[in-house]
C-alpha distance (Angstrom), angle and dihedral (degrees) to the residues before:
residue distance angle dihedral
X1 . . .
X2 3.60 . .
X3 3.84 91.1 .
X4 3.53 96.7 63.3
X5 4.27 91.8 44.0
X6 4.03 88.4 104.3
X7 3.96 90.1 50.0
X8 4.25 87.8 52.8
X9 3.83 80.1 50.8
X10 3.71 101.2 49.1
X11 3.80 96.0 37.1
X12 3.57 91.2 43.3
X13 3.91 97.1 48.4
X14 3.87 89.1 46.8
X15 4.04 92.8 57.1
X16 3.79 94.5 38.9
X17 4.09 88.4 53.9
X18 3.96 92.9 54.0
X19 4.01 85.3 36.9
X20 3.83 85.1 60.0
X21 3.84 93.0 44.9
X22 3.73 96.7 42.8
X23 4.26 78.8 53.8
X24 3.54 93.5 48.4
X25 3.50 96.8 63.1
X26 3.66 102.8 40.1
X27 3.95 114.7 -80.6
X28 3.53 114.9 135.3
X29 3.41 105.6 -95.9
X30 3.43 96.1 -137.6
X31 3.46 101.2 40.3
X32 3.97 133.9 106.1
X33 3.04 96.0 -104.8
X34 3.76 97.5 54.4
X35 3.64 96.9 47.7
X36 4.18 91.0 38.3
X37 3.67 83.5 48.9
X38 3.64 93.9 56.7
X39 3.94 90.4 53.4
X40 3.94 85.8 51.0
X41 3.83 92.7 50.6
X42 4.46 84.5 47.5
X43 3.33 89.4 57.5
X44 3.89 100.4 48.5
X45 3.99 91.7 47.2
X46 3.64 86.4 51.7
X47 3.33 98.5 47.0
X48 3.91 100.0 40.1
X49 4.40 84.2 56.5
X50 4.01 82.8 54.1
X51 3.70 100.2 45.9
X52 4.31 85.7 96.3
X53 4.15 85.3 49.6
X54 4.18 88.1 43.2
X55 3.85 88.8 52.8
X56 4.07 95.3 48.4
X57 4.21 83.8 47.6
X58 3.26 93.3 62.7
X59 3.65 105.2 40.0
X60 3.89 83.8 42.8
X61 3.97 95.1 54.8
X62 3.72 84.7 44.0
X63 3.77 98.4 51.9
X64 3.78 90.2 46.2
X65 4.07 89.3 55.7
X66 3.90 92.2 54.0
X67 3.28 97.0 40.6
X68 3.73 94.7 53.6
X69 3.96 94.7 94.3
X70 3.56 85.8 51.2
X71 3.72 86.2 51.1
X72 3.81 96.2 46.5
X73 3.92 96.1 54.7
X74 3.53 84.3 46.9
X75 3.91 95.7 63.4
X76 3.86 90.4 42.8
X77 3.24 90.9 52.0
X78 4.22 90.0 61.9
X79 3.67 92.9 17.0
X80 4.69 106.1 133.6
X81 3.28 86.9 24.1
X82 4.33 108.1 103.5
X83 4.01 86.0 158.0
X84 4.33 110.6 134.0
X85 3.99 93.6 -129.2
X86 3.95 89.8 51.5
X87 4.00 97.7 41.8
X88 3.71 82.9 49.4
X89 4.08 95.3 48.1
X90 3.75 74.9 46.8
X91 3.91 104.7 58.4
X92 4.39 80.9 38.2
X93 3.64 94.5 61.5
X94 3.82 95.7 35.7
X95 3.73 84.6 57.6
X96 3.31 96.5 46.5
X97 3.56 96.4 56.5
X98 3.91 91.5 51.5
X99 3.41 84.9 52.0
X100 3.87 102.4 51.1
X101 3.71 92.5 49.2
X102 3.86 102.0 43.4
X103 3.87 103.2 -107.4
X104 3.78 136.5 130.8
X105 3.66 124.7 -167.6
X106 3.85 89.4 -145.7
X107 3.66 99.8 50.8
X108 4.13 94.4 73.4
X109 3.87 88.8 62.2
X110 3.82 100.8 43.6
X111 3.84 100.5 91.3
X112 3.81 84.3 56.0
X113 3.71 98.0 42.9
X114 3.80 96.3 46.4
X115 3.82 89.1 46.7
X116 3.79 100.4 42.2
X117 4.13 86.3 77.5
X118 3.64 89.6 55.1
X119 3.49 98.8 41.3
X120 4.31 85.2 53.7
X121 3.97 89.8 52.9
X122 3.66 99.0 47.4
X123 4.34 83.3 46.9
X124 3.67 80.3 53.6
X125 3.60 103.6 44.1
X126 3.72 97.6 44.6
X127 3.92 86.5 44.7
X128 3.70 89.5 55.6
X129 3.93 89.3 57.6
X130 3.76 91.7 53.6
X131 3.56 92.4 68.2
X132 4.21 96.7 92.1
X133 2.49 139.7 -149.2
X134 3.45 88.3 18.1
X135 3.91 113.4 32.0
X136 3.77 125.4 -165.1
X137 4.30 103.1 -122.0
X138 3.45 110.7 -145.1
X139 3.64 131.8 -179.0
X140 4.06 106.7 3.6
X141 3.77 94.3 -30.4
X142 3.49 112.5 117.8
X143 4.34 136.5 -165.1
X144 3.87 82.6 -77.9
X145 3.48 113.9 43.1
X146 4.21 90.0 35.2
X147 4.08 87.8 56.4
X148 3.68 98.1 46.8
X149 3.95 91.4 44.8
X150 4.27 82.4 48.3
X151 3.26 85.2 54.1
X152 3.71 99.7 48.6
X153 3.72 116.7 106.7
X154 3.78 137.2 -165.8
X155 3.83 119.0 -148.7
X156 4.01 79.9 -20.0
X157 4.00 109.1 -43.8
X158 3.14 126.9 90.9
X159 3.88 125.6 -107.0
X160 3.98 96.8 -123.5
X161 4.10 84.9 48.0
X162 3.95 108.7 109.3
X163 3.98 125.3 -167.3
X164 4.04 91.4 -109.5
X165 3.90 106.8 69.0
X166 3.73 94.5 24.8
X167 3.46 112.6 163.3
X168 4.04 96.7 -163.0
X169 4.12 132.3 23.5
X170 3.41 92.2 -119.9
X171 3.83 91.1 65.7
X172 3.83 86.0 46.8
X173 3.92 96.6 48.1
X174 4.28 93.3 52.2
X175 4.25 91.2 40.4
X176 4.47 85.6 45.8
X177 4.34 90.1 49.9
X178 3.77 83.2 38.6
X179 3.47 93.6 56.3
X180 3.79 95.8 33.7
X181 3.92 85.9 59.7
X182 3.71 99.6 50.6
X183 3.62 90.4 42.8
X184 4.29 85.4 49.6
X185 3.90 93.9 52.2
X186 4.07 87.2 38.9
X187 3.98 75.9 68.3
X188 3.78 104.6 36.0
X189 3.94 88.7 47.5
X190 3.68 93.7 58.8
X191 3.54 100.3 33.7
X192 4.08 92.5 57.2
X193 3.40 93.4 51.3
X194 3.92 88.2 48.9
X195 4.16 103.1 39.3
X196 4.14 91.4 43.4
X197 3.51 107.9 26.5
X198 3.95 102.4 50.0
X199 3.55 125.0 80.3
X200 3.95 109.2 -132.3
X201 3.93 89.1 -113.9
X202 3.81 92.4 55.4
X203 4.03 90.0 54.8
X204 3.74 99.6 71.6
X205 3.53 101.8 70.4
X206 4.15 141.9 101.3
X207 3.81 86.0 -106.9
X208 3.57 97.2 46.1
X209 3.80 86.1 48.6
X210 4.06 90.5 54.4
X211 3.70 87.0 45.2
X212 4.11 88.6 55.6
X213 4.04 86.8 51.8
X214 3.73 96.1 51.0
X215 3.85 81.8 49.0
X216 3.43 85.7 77.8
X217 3.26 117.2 15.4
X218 3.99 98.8 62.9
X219 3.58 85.8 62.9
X220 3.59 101.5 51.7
X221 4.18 87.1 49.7
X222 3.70 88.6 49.3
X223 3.80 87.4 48.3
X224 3.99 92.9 47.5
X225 4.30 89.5 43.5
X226 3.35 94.4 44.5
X227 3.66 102.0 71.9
X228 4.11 87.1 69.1
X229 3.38 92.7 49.7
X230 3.82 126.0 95.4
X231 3.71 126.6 -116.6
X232 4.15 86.4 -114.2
X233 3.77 92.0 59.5
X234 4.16 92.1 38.9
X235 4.14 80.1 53.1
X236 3.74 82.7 59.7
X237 3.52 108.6 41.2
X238 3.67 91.6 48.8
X239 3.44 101.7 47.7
X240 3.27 92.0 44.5
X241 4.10 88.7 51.8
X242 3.95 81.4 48.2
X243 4.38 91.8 62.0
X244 3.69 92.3 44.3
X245 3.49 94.7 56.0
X246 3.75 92.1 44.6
X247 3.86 90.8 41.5
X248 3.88 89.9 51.1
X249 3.18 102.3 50.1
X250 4.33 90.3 52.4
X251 3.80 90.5 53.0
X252 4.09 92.9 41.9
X253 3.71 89.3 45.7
X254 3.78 98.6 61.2
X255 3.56 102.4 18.7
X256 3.51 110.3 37.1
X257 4.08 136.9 163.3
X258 3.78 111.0 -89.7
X259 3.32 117.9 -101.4
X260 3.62 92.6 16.9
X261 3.76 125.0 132.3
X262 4.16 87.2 -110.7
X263 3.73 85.5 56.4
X264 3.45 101.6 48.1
X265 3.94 89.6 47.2
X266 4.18 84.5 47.8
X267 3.76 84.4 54.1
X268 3.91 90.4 51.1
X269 3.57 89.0 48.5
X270 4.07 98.7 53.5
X271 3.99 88.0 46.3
X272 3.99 94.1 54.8
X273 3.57 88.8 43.0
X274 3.73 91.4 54.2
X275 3.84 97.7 40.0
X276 4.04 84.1 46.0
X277 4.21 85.4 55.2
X278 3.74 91.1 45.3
X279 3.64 89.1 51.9
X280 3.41 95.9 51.8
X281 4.01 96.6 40.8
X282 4.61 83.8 49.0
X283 4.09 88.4 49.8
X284 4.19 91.9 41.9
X285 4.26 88.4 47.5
X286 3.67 91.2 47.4
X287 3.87 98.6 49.1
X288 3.75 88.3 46.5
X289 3.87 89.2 58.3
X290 3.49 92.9 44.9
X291 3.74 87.9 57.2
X292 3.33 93.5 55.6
X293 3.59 93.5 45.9
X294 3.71 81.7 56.3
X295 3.66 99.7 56.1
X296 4.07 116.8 23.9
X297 3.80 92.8 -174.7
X298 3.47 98.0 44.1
X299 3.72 106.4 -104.5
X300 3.87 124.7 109.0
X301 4.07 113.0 -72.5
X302 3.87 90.2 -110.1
X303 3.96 94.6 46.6
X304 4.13 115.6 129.3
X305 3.09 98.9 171.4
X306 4.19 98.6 124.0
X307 3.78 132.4 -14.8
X308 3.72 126.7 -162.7
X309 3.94 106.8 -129.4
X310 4.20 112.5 -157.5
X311 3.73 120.0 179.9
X312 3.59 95.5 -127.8
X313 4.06 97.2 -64.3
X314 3.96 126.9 94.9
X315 3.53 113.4 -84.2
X316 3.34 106.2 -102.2
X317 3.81 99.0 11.3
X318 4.16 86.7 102.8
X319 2.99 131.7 31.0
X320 4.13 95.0 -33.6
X321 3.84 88.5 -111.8
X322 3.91 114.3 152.1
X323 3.93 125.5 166.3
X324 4.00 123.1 -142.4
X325 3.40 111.1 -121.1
X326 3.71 114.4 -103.4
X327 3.39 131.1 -95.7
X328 4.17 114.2 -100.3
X329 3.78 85.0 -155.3
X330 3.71 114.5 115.9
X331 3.70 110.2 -132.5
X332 3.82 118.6 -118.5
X333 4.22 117.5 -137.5
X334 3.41 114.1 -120.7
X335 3.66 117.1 -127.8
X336 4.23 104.9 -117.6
X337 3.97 123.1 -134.5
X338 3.56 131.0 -81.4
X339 3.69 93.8 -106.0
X340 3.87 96.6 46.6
X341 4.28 90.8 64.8
């Protein structure tokens, strides 16, 4: 597909850079862990360039979910009537309201969409090295590099290896975990964003309902795909499951949905942070006074270093007089002169 040459190219260029890097300082070049290192370092350049994208996903999903009331008196409010004028007044106001709060539909899927034609050339790159002994380069692979990333193999199979057309178990058992794990985070990716990030009042909804679906339906499809995909692109998909978990939970974590159970913890957090600094202040106050309690004139409670002696009468209220305490030092004799004897 001519279309998708400059994807080869850009896909292609980003593995052989960490290849070279991962070479540089000492991995066997030809190893798994090279080549499945390169697929690694893919998906973090990718996903670094979509962290803006990531960000507007999750404040889009979340705007949709409290908006959805909004959204429901909305549809009463035209619901019997199929007329062009009102479906149109319809779409207006729905827009409207999308609009006035800072939400697009389309933003909660872009991550996915922009990725999806990366995620086909990689398939198609790595699929093009699993043709031995004679693998189909693409992008700026050539015979070389395309054989000795066939040949590559991670905890013994080889990254262009797939679970249909196996030709041992042990290939099967890795590519099955594989896909078990990318299906798992599939889950755990959704369901954070869902459990933490949604206010109770935003749950009961048509959308919400939807949302519950795709909960588990995207992992059953990635399950049921996976099993023609090869290890190289399960690599991908599940690390790149792996960041948006990790990434989601950061941006839920300090900026989360009000009225959400992430908020509410966020709340619990700022109030034992401030009773912990009140705490500390109370217990720093009250060993300062008991320091000064300690020593009225300022020097430490165990200080003799001089001590005003009054006969009875204010210092000062006299004649001002005060006597230095003597000294405790016994005084040595001094030995006299010859001619004194």
């Amino acid at each position: 597909m001519k279309i998708l040459e400059p994807l080869y190219d850009a896909v292609t260029f980003i593995m052989l850079a960490f290849h070279s890097l991962f070479k540089s300082i000492g991995i066997d070049e030809s190893s798994g862990l090279a080549w499945g290192g390169s697929i690694v370092g893919l998906v973090i350049v990718i996903r670094i360039l979509l962290i803006p994208l990531f960000v507007k996903q999750i404040n889009a999903q979340r705007g949709l979910q409290m908006l959805q009331p909004e959204i429901k008196k909305l549809q009463a409010k035209y619901k019997g009537k199929t007329d062009p004028e009102s479906k149109q007044k319809q779409q207006q106001e729905m827009m409207k309201l999308y609009r006035d709060n800072g939400t697009n539909p389309l933003a909660s899927c872009l991550p996915i969409v922009l990725q999806a034609p990366i995620f086909f050339a990689l398939f198609r790159v790595l699929d093009g090295i699993g043709h031995t002994p004679n693998p189909i380069t693409r992008g700026l692979l050539n015979n070389n590099t395309a054989t000795q990333a066939a040949d590559a193999s991670i905890f013994g199979a080889h990254i262009s290896d797939q679970f249909l057309g196996a030709d041992n178990v042990r290939v099967q058992i890795i590519t099955a975990v594989m896909i078990v794990l990318m299906s798992a985070t599939t889950f755990l990716t959704q369901k954070q964003l869902m459990s933490k990030n949604m206010p109770a009042s935003a749950m009961d909804n048509p959308f919400a309902q939807q949302q519950k679906i795709l909960l588990y339906v995207f992992p059953l499809i990635f399950a049921v795909s996976g099993v023609n995909f090869p290890i190289g692109v399960l690599l991908y998909w599940l690390t790149t499951n792996l960041w948006s978990m990790g990434q989601q939970f950061y941006v839920i974590r300090r900026n989360p949905s009000p009225g959400s159970p992430a908020f509410d913890a966020l709340e619990r957090r700022k109030a034992e942070k401030a009773a912990r600094h009140a705490a500390a202040a109370t217990t720093a106050a009250t060993t300062g006074s008991s320091a000064e309690a300690g020593s009225p004139n300022g020097s430490s409670p165990g200080g003799i270093d001089a001590i005003d002696v009054t006969d009875g009468t204010d210092a000062g209220a006299a004649d001002g007089a005060t006597e230095t305490r003597p000294s405790r030092q016994r005084q040595q004799p001094r030995r006299q002169p010859k001619r004194k004897r």
